[in-house]
C-alpha positions in Angstrom: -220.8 -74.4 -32.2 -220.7 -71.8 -34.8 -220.5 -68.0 -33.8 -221.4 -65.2 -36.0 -218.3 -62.5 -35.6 -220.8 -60.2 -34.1 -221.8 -62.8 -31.3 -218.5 -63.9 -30.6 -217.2 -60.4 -30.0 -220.3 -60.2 -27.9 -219.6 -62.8 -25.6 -215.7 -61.6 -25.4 -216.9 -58.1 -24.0 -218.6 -60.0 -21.3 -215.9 -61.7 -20.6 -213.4 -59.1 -20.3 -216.5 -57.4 -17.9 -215.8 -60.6 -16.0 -212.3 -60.6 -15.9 -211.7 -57.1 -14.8 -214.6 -57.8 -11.9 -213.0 -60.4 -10.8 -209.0 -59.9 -11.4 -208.8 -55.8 -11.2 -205.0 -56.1 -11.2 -204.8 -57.7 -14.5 -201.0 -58.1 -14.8 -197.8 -56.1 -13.2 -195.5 -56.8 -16.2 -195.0 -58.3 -19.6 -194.1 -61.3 -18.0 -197.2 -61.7 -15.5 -199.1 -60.7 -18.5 -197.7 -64.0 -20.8 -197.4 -65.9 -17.5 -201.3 -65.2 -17.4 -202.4 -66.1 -21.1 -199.9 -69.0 -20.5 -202.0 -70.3 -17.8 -205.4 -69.9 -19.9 -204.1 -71.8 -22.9 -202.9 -75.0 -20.6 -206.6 -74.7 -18.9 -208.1 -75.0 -22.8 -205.6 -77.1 -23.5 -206.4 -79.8 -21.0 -209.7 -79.2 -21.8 -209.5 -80.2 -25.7 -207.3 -83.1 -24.7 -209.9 -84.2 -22.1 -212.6 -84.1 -24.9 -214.8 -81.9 -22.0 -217.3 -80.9 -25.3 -217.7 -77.6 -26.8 -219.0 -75.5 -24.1 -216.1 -76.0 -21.7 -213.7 -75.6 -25.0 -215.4 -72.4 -26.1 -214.8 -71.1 -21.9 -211.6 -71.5 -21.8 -211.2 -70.1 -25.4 -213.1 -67.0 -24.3 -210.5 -66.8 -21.2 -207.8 -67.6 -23.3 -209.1 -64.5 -25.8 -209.9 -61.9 -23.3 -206.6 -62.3 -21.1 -204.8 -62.1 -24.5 -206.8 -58.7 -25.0 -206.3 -57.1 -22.1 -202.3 -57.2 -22.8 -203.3 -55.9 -26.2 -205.1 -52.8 -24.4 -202.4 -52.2 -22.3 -204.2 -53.1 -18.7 -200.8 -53.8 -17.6 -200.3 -51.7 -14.1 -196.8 -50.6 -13.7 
């Protein structure tokens, strides 16, 4: 599946709306924080080696994306 850059960054901002709905406390630390993108890349990990097809690939590469980005805009609680 091919994504223009515009639809793409689309379909990130819904998921970060996602992620924050559902995980408010993003991440206490640094470490939580990696420990959390960590997590997200062995979930699209398994599902590339699985061969689960591009839908489930492109998921867990939007989880994989947004988790990274909310590091990257500081949602770190202290």
């Amino acid at each position: 599946m091919k994504l223009t850059q515009e639809q793409a960054f689309a379909m990130l901002a819904n998921r970060l709306e996602h992620a924050r709905r559902e995980h408010p406390v993003f991440a206490t630390n640094e470490l939580d924080a990696y420990s959390a993108i960590s997590g997200e890349t062995r979930e699209l990990e398994w599902a590339i080696c699985a061969n689960e097809g591009p839908s489930r690939i492109l998921d867990e590469a939007l989880d994989v994306a947004a988790t990274a980005m909310r590091l990257v805009m500081g949602e770190v609680q202290d």
